[in-house]
BATOR-200678 format. One record per residue (C-alpha): y negated, z negated, x. Coordinates in pm, 1 decimal, padded with zeros to 6 digits. Layout:
BEGIN
- Y,Z,X
...
REM end
This chain:
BEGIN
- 03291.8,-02436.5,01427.7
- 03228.2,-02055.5,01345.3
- 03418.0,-02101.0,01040.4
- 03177.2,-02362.7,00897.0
- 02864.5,-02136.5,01033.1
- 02982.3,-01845.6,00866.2
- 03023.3,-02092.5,00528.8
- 02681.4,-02204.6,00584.2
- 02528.9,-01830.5,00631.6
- 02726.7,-01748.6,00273.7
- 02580.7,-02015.1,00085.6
- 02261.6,-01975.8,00280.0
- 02207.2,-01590.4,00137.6
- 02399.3,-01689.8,-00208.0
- 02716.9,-01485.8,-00117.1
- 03037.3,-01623.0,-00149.2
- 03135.1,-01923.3,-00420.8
- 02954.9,-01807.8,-00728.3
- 02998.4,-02084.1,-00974.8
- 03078.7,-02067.4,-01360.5
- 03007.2,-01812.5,-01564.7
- 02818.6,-01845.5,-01878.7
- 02654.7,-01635.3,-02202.8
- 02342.7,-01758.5,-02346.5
- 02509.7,-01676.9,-02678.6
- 02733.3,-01985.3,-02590.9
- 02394.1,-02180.6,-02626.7
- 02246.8,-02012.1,-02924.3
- 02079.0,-01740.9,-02841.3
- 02054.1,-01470.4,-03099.2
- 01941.1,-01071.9,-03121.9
- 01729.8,-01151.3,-03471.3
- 01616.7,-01487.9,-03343.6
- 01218.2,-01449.1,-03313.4
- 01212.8,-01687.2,-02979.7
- 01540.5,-01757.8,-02764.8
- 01364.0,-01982.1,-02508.7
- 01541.9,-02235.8,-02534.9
- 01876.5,-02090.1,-02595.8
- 01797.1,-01904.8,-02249.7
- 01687.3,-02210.9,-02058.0
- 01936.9,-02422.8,-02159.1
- 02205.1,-02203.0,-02066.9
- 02009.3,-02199.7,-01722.2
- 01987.1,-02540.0,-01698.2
- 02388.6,-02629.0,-01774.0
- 02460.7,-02362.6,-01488.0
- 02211.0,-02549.6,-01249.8
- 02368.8,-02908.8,-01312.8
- 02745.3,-02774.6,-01298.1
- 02637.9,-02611.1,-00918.7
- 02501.3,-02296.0,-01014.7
- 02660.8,-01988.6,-01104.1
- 02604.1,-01667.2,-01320.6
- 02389.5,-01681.3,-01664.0
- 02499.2,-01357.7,-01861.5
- 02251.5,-01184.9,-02084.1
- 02483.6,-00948.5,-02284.4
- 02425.6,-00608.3,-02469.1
- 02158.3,-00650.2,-02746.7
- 01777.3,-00724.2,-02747.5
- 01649.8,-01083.2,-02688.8
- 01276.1,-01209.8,-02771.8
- 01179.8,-01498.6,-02513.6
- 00884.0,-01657.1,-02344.0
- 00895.4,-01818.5,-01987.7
- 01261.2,-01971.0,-01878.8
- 01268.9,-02097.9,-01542.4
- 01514.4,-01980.5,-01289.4
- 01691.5,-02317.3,-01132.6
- 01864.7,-02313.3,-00760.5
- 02183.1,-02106.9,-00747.7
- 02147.4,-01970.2,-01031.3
- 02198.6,-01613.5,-01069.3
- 02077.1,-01406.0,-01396.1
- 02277.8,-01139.9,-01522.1
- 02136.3,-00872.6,-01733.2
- 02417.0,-00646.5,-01861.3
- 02324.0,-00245.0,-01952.9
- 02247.7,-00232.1,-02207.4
- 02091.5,-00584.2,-02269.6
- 01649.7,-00626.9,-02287.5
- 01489.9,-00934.4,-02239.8
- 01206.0,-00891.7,-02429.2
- 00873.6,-01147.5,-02365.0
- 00725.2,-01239.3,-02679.8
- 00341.3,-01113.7,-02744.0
- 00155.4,-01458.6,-02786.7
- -00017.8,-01529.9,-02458.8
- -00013.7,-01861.0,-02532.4
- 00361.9,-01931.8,-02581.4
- 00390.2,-01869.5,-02178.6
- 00459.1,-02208.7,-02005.7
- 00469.5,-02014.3,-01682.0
- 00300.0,-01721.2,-01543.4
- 00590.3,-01456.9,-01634.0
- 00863.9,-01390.6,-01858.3
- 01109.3,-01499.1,-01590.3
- 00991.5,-01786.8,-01321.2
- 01170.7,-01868.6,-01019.9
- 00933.9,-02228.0,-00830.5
- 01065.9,-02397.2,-00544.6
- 01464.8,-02267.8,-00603.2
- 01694.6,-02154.9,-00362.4
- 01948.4,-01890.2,-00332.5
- 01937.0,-01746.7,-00703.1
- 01903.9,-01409.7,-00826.7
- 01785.6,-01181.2,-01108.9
- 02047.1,-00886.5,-01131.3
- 02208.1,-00646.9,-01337.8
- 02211.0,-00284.4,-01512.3
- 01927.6,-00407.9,-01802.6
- 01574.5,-00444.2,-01891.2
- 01287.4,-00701.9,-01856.0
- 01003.5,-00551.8,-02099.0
- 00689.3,-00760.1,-02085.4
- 00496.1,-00577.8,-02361.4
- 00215.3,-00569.5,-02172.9
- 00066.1,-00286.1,-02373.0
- 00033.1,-00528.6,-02690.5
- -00301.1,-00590.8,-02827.7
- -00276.6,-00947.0,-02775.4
- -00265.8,-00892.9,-02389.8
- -00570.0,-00562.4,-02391.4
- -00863.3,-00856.1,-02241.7
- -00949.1,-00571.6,-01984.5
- -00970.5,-00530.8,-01583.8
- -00919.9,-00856.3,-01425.3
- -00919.1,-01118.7,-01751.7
- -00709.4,-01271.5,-01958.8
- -00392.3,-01495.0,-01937.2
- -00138.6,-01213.4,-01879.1
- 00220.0,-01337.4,-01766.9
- 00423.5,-01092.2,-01511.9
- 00778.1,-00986.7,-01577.9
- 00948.3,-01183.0,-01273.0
- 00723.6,-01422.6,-01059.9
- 00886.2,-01609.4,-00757.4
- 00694.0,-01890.9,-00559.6
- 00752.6,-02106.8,-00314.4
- 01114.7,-02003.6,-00292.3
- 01364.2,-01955.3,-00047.4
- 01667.2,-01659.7,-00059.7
- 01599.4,-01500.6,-00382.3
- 01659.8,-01151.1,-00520.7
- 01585.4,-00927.0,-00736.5
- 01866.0,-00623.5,-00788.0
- 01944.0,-00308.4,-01008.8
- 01713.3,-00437.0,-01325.2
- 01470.9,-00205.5,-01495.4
- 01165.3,-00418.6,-01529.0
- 00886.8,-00247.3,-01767.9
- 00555.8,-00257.0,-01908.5
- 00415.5,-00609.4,-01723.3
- 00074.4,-00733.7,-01894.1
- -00009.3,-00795.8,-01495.7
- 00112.3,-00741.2,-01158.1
- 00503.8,-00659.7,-01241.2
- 00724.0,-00822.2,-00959.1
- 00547.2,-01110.6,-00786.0
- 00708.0,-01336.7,-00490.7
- 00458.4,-01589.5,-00330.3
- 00476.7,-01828.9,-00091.5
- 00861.3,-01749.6,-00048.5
- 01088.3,-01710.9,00238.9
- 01349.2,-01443.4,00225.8
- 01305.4,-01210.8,-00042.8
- 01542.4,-00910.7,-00093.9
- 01440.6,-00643.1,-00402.2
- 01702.4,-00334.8,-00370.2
- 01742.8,-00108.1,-00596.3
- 01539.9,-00189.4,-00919.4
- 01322.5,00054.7,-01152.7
- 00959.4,-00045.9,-01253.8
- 00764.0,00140.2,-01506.7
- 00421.8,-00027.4,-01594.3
- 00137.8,00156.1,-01779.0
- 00075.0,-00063.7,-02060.6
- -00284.7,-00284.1,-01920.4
- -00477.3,-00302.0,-01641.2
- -00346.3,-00443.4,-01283.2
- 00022.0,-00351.2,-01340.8
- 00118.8,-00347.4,-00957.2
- 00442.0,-00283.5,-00894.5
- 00548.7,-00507.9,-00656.8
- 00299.9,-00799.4,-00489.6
- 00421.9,-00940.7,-00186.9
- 00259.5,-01276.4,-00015.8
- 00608.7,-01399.5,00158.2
- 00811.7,-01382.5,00471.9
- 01143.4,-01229.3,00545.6
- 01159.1,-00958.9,00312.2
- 01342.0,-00637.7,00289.3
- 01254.2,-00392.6,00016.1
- 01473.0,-00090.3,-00023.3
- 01585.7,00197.8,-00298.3
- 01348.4,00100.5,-00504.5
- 01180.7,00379.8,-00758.8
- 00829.1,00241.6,-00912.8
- 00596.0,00423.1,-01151.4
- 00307.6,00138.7,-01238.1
- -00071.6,00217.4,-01277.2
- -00214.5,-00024.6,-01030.7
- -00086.7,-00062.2,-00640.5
- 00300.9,00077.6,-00600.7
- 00387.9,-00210.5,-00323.2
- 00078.7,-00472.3,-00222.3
- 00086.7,-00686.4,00027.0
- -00168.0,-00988.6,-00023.0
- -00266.6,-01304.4,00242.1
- -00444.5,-01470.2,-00056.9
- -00231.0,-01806.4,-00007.7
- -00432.3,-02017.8,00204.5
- -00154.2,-02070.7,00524.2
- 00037.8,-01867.2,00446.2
- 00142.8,-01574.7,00678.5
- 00316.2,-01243.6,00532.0
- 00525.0,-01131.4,00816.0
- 00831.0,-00981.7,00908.2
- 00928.7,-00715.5,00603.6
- 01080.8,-00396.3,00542.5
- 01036.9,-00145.3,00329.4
- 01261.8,00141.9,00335.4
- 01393.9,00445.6,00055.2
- 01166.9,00410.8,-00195.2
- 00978.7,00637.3,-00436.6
- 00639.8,00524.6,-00564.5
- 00384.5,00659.9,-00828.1
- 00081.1,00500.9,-00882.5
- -00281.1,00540.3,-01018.0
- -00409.0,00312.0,-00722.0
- -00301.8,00256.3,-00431.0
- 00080.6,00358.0,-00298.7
- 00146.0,00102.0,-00012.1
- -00169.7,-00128.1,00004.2
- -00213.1,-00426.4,00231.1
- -00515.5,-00681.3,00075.5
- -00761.5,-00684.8,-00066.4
- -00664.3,-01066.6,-00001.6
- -00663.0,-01086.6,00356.5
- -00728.7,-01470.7,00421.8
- -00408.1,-01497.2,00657.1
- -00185.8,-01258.9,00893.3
- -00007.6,-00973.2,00774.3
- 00249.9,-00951.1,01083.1
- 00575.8,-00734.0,01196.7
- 00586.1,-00521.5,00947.6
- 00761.7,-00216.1,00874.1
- 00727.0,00076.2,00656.8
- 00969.8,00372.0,00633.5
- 01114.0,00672.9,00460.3
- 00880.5,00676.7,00160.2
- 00802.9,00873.4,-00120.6
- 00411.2,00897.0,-00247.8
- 00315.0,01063.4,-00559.7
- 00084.2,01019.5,-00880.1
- 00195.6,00802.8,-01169.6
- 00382.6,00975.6,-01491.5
- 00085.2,00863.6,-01711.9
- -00311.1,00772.0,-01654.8
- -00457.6,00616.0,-01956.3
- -00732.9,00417.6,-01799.1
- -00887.7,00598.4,-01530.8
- -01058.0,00977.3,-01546.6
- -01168.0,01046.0,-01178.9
- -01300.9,01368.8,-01238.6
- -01596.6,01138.9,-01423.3
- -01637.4,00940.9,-01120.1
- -01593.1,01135.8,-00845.4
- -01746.4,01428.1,-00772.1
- -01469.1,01741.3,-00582.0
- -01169.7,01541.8,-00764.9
- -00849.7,01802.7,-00880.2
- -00734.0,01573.3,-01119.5
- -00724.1,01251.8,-01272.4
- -00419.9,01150.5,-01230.2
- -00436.0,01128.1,-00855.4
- -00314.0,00809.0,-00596.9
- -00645.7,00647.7,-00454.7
- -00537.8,00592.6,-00151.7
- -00142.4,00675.6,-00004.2
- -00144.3,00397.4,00280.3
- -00433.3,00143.9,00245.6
- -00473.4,-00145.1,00576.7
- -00710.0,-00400.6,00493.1
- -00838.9,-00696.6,00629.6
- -01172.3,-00773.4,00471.5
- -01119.9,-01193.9,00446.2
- -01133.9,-01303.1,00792.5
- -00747.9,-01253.1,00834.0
- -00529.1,-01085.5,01081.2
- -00302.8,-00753.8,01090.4
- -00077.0,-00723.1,01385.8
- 00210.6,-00487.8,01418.2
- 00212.8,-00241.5,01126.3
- 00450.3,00028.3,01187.9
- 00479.9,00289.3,00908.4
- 00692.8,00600.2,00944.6
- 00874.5,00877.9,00737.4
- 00602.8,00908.6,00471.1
- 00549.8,01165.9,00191.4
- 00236.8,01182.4,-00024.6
- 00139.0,01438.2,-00255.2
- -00111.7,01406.0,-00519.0
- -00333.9,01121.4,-00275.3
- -00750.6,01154.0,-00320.5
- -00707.0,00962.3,00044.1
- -00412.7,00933.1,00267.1
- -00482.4,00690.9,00534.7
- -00742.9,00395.4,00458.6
- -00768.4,00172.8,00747.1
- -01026.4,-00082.0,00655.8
- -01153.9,-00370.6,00901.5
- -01441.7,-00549.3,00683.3
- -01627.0,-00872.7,00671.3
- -01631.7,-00957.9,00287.3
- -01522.8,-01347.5,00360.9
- -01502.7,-01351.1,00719.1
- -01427.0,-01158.3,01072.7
- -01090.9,-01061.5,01102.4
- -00854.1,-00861.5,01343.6
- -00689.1,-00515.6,01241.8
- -00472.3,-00437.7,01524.5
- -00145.6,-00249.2,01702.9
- -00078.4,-00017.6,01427.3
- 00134.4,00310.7,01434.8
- 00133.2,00557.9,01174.9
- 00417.0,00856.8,01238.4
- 00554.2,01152.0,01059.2
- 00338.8,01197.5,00763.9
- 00266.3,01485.7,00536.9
- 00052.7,01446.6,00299.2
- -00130.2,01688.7,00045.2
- -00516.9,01518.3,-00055.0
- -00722.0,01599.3,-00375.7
- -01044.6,01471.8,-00336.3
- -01312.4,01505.8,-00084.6
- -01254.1,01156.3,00047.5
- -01077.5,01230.1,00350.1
- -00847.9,00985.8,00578.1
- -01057.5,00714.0,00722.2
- -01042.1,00441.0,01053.2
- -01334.2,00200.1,01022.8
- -01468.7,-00110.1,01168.7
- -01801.8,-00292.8,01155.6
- -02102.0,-00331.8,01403.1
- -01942.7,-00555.4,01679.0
- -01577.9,-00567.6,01527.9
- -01338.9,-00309.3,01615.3
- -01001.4,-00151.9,01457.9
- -00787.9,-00211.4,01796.1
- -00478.8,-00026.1,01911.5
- -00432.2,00221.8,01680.8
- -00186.7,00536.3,01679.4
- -00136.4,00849.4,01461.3
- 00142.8,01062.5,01551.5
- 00324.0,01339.6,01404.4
- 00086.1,01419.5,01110.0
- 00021.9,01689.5,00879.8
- -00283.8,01663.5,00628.1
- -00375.5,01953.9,00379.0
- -00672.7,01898.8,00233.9
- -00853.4,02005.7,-00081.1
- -01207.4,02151.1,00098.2
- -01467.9,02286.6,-00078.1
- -01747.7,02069.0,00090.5
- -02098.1,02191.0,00141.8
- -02358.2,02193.6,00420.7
- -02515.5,01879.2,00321.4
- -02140.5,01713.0,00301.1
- -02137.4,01767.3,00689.4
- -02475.7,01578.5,00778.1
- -02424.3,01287.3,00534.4
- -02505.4,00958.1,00689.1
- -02168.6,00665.4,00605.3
- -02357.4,00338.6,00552.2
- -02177.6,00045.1,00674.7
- -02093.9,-00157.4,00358.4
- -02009.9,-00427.5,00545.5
- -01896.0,-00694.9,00264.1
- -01823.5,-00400.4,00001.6
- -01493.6,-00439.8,-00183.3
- -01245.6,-00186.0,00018.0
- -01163.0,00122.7,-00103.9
- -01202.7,00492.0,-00040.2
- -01443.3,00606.5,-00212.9
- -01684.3,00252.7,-00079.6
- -01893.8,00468.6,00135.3
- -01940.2,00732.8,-00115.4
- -01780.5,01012.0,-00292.4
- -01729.7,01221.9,-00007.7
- -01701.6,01158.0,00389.5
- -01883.3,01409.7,00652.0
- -01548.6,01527.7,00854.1
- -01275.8,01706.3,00642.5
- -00996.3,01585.6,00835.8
- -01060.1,01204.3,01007.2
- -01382.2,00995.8,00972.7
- -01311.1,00706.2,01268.4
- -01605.3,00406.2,01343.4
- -01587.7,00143.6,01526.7
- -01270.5,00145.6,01660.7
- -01082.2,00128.6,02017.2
- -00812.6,00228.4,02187.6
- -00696.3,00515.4,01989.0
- -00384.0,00764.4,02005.5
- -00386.5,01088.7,01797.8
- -00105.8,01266.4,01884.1
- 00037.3,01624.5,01748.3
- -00185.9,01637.5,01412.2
- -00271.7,01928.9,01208.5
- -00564.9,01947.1,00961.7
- -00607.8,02227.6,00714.7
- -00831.9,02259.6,00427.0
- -00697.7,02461.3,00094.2
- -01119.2,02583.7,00020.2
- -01329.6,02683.8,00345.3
- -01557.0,02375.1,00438.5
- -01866.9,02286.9,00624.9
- -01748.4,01962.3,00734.0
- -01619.0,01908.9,01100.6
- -01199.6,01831.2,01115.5
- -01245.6,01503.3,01304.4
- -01576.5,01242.7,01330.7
- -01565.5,00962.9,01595.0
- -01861.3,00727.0,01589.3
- -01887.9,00433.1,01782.6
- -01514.3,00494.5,01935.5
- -01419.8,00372.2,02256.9
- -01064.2,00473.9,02496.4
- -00938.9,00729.5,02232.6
- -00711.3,01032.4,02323.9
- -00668.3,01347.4,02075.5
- -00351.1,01531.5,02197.9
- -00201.3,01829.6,02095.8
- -00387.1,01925.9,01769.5
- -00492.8,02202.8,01516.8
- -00750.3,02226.6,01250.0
- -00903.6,02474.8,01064.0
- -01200.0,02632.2,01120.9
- -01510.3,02502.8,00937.7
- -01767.5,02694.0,00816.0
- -02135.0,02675.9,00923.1
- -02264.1,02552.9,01256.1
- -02019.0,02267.6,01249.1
- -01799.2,02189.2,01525.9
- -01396.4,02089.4,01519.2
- -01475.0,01758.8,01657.2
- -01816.3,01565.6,01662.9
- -01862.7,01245.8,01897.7
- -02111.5,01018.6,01840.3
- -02202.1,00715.2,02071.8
- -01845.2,00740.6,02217.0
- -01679.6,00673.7,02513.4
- -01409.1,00724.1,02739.9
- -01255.1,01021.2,02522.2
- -00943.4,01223.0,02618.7
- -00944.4,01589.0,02364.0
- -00692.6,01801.5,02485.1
- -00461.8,02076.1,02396.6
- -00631.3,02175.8,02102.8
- -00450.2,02471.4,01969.2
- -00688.4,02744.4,01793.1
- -00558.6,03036.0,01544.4
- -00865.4,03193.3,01477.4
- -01176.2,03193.5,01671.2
- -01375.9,02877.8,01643.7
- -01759.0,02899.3,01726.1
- -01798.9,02567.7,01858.1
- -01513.7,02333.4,01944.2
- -01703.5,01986.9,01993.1
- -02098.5,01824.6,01933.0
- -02158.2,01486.6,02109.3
- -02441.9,01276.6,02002.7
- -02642.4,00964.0,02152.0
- -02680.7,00815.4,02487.6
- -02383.3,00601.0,02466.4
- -02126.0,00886.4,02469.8
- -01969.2,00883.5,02793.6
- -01705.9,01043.4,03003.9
- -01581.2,01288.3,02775.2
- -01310.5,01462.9,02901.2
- -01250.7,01864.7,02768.2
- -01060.0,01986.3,03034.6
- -00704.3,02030.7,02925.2
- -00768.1,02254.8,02639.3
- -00731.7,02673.3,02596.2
- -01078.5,02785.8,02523.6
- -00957.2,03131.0,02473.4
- -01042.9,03174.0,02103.0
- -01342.6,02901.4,02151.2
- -01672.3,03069.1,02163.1
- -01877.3,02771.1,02292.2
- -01736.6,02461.3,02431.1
- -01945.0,02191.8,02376.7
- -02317.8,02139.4,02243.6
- -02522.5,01786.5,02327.9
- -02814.7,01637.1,02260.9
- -03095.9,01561.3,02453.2
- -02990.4,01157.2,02514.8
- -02643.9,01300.9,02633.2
- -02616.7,01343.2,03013.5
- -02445.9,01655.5,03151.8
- -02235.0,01500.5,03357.7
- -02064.5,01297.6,03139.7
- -01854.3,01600.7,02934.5
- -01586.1,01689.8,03147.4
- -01483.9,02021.2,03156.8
- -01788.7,02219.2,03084.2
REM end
């Protein structure tokens, strides 16, 4: 009985009895042909009907529109060896260069390159348009992978698996900076573990999307990889229609792309370094009415990031839920004047929430007027950092709408003195801010400013120089504020309220 279990796990994860081998030159396939299709595809489909096995793609360069991955099939790309996709937009009978629908337990491996051409004039139709295949698209599969291959310069997102169940991507290179939207990898499946992967694309680095009506993306890894991007690093939405669930982040590299030829930020946004920057390093959003539940990202490097923590509950298609999240051991260095951001909308809250183990170094350089601005609410704006304006009122962390909150050992310093305040909670309920350090601003503004809060734990706050006021709390509904576990030694005044605030209500005065 365990013997035929562990036969059934083998074939299950496509390990084990690997077929015949086969060359697509044995079918016709040459390096001066103009179109190898169907050399390709019917060296595919002889493997398939024989039971599957390996479909070689030897040294040399071959020209090919779509060929469809069949069921235990695995396709080898030898070093060496380029599949090349051909440049008419119309000669794609699928969506990518390689297609994998509704296989099993087949592969795309190897030491060579997928090149897409996506920087050809025939695909330039601009942001968003256009018929532009990817390099590898899976959907609605089941135990597929993706291993070792270079894949480069996609006319659209790169890597795509939808609708699948049981995805591994390990070690594979992607460099995409020849159109718009070249993501590196797009993820709307189940069971997946990405690792060792190194991606330089101008669009998101890894994207998880919920844009498949039913279907959930849950249970994923990502772990060892190094990603440079002009957009986002590691993005969940901006199609949030279903649950993004179990989830797990670690051990990550974030940095800006190798080349920007689209996007000049220091046009568009005003305190930008550079314009080849990462919008955002770690991007949660649920703006479609779906659901995020157990996020836990850890081990996380950014450098180069005009934001490094988006958290983003909206209503641009529906209430959703953003919820149980843990963000840990992060160091990140930002460029911008968009600083890390926690927000909800009126009467929908970013729940269970923790930050641990942080370290943000900030650019600074923000004026008087910076620290009084008032956020609007965009409420069914697209999400992104820089949706409630070029620059946010606290240097450090802008939080609204939001409940139960951890903070826990976080530093924030600023590179330029600033007027800001470090830290901005508005409209946050049963938060805790625990063992933390931020520079002084400049001005009359505080460390920490509260707003319609309640039920807020600030404690061992560690000061290095003197700090003229350590918090401001605003509006009637800010309530039991609690002070009292902190060394005021450097701290010239404590607290200052206004007039709707009562007394009794700041602990620790």
């Amino acid at each position: 009985m365990k013997k035929v279990l562990l036969m059934s796990l083998l074939c299950l994860w496509g390990v084990g009895m690997q077929g015949a081998d086969t060359s697509i030159l044995d079918f016709g396939a040459h390096q001066n042909s103009v179109d190898n299709t169907k050399a390709i595809q019917a060296a595919i489909d002889s493997c398939a009907l024989t039971g599957g096995g390996t479909v070689h793609i030897p040294d040399g360069t071959y020209l090919t529109s779509t060929i469809f991955l069949k069921s235990n099939v695995h396709l080898y790309l030898h070093g060496g060896s380029i599949l090349k996709g051909v440049t008419d937009p119309k000669a794609y009978q699928g969506k990518a260069v390689v297609v994998g629908e509704n296989i099993r337990n087949a592969s795309v491996r190897g030491e060579g390159c997928i090149d897409g051409q996506g920087n050809h004039q025939n695909f330039q139709f601009g942001d968003d348009k256009g018929r532009r295949p990817h390099v590898i698209l899976f959907e609605r599969c089941q135990n597929v992978q993706v291993k070792d291959v270079f894949l480069y310069n996609s006319a659209s997102w790169t890597l795509r698996c939808s609708n699948s169940d049981g995805i591994r991507i390990n070690s594979i290179k992607i460099y995409s900076h020849g159109n718009h939207n070249c993501d590196g990898i797009d993820i709307n499946s189940r069971n997946v573990v990405i690792s060792d992967c190194i991606i330089d694309c101008d669009d998101d680095g890894i994207c998880f999307k919920t844009d498949a009506p039913g279907f959930d993306v849950e249970h994923v890894t990502v772990s060892n990889c190094v990603i440079s991007s002009n957009c986002n690093g590691i993005k969940f939405g901006t199609g949030s229609f279903n649950a993004f669930r179990n989830i797990s982040v670690s051990n990550c590299v974030i940095r800006k792309a190798s080349e920007n030829n689209i996007r000049t930020w220091s046009k568009m946004l005003r305190g930008i370094s550079a314009d080849t920057t990462v919008i955002s390093g770690i991007a949660l959003e649920v703006v479609d009415g779906g659901i995020m539940d157990r996020v836990v990202i850890n081990n996380i490097s950014m450098q180069d990031i005009q934001t490094p923590i988006f958290i983003r509950l909206g209503n641009r298609r529906g209430n959703g839920v953003l919820k149980n999240v843990t963000i840990s051991n992060i160091v990140a260095e930002n460029e911008s004047l968009i600083t890390s951001s926690i927000t909800g909308i009126p009467g929908h809250y970013v729940e269970n929430v923790t930050l641990r183990d942080i370290t943000f170094t900030y650019t600074g350089g923000a004026d008087e007027k910076d620290a009084s601005i008032v956020v609007p609410e965009k409420i069914s704006e697209y999400p992104e950092n820089r949706m409630f304006g070029p620059v946010l009122p606290a240097y450090g962390l802008y939080v609204r709408h939001v409940k139960n909150l951890t903070i826990e050992n976080i530093q924030c310093r600023v590179r330029k003195p600033d007027y800001r305040p470090a830290f901005i909670f508005d409209d946050v309920h049963n938060a805790s801010l625990n063992n933390f350090q931020a520079d002084v601003s400049l001005g009359k503004s505080p460390i920490i400013r509260i707003d319609n809060s309640s039920d807020i734990l600030l404690s061992r706050f560690r000061a290095t120089d003197n700090v003229p006021l350590f918090l401001k709390v605003n509006g009637a509904d800010s309530q039991r504020i609690d002070i009292r576990d902190n060394d005021f030694d450097k701290i010239k005044r404590k607290v200052e309220y206004d007039k709707k605030v009562k007394k009794s209500e700041i602990l620790g005065l």
